[in-house]
SEROLUM-328997 format. One record per residue (C-alpha): residue in one letter; x, z, y. Coordinates in steps of 0.02 Angstrom, whole numbers, plus 50000, padded with zeros to 5 digits. Layout:
<pts>
A;X;Z;Y
...
</pts>
This chain:
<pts>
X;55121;54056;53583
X;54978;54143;53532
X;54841;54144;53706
X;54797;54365;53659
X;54995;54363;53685
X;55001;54268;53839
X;54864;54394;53893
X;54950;54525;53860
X;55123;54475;53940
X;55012;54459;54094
X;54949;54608;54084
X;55127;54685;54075
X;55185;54596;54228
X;55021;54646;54307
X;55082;54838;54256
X;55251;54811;54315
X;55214;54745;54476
X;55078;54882;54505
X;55212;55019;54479
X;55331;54919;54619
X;55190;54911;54710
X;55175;55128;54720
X;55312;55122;54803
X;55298;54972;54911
X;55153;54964;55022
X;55130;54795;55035
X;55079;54777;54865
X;54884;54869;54801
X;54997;54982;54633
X;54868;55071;54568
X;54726;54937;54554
X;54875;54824;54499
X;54894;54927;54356
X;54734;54930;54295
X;54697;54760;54316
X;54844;54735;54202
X;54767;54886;54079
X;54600;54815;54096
X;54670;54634;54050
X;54765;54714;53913
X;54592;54801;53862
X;54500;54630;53846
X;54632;54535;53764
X;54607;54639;53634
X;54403;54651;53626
X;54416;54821;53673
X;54475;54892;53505
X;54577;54993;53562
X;54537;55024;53730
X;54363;55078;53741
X;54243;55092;53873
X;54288;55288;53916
X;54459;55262;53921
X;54424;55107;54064
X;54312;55232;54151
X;54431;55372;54167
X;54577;55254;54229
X;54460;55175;54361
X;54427;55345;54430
X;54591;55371;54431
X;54624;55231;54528
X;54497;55257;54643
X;54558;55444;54654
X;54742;55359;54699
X;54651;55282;54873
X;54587;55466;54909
X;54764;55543;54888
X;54845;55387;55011
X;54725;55414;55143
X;54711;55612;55126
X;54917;55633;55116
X;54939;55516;55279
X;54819;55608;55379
X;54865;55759;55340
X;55016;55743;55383
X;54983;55653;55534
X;54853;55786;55591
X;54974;55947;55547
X;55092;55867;55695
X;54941;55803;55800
X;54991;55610;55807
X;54888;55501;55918
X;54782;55327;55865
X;54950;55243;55924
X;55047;55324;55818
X;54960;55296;55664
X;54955;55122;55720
X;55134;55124;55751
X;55147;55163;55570
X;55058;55072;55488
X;55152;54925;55604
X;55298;55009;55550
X;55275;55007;55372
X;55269;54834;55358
X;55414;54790;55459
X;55524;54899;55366
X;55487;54783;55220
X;55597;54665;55292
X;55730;54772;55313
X;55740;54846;55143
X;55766;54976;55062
X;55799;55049;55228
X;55656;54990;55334
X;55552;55044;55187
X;55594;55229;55243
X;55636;55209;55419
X;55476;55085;55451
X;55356;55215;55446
X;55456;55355;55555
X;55500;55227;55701
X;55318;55144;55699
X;55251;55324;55707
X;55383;55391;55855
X;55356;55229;55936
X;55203;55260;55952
X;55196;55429;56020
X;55313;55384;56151
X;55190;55242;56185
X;55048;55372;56197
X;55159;55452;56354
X;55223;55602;56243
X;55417;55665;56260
X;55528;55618;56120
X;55530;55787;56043
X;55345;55795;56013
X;55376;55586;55961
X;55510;55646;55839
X;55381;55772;55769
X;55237;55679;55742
X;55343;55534;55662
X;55427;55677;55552
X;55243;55715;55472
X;55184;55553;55485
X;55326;55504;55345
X;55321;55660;55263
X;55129;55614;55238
X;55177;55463;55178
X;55311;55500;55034
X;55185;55643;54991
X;55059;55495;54958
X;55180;55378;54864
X;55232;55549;54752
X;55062;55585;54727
X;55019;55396;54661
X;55161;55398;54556
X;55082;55555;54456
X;54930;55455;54450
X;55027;55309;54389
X;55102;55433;54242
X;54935;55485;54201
X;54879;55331;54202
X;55005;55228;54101
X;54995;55409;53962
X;54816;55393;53919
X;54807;55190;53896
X;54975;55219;53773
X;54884;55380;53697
X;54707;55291;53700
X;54795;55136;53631
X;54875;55225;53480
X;54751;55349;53448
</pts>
């Protein structure tokens, strides 16, 4: 086997895991996937995957930790969650990834509601501010995925073009 191939099959599996990783937050998708583009990029001396192209798709990547952040406190702060409660979910988060695929949605709410009721609050207001806490959340995973799409459209269209 050719070592350019053996690049590139990396760079696949770096692609594939990156796109998991959008949906699983114990795994960094979007700087996954351009390792794996930039990778692919090299292997091939940049012929067909110029220096623009690598630009565009770091910005985009960089614009994917911007939409994580901004969709989880948003919808953290439309429900008025406390410090504990975003600690609770981020806690959360990662426990539910033992429990999958469950925990993976559940992990977030009951880190989040745990830790309003920590906080002191009544478990209607808890319920609430885990509520947009996860909301935030899938908002940030759907908003990464378009990223990913964009992302994974111009390398093809770059590459062919």
């Amino acid at each position: 086997m050719d070592i350019q191939m053996l690049y590139y099959a990396l760079a696949v599996v770096l692609i594939l895991v990156g796109v998991a990783g959008v949906i699983l937050p114990a795994l960094p998708g979007l700087p996954l996937v351009f390792a794996g583009m930039l990778l692919a990029a090299w292997a091939g001396d940049f012929q067909q995957i110029g220096w623009v192209t690598l630009v565009v798709l770091g910005l985009l990547t960089a614009l994917s930790f911007a939409a994580d952040i901004f969709s989880t406190a948003i919808g953290a702060q439309r429900v008025g969650a406390s410090r504990k409660a975003l600690w609770g979910t981020v806690i959360g988060t990662f426990a539910g990834l033992f429990f999958m695929p469950i925990g993976l949605l559940a992990g977030p709410f009951i880190g989040a509601l745990a830790g309003e009721l920590w906080h002191g609050r009544d478990v209607g207001q808890a319920a609430k501010v885990g509520l947009g806490t996860w909301l935030g959340i899938v908002l940030g995973v759907v908003l990464k995925l378009g990223l990913t799409f964009a992302m994974l459209g111009l390398f093809v269209f770059a590459w062919i073009f």
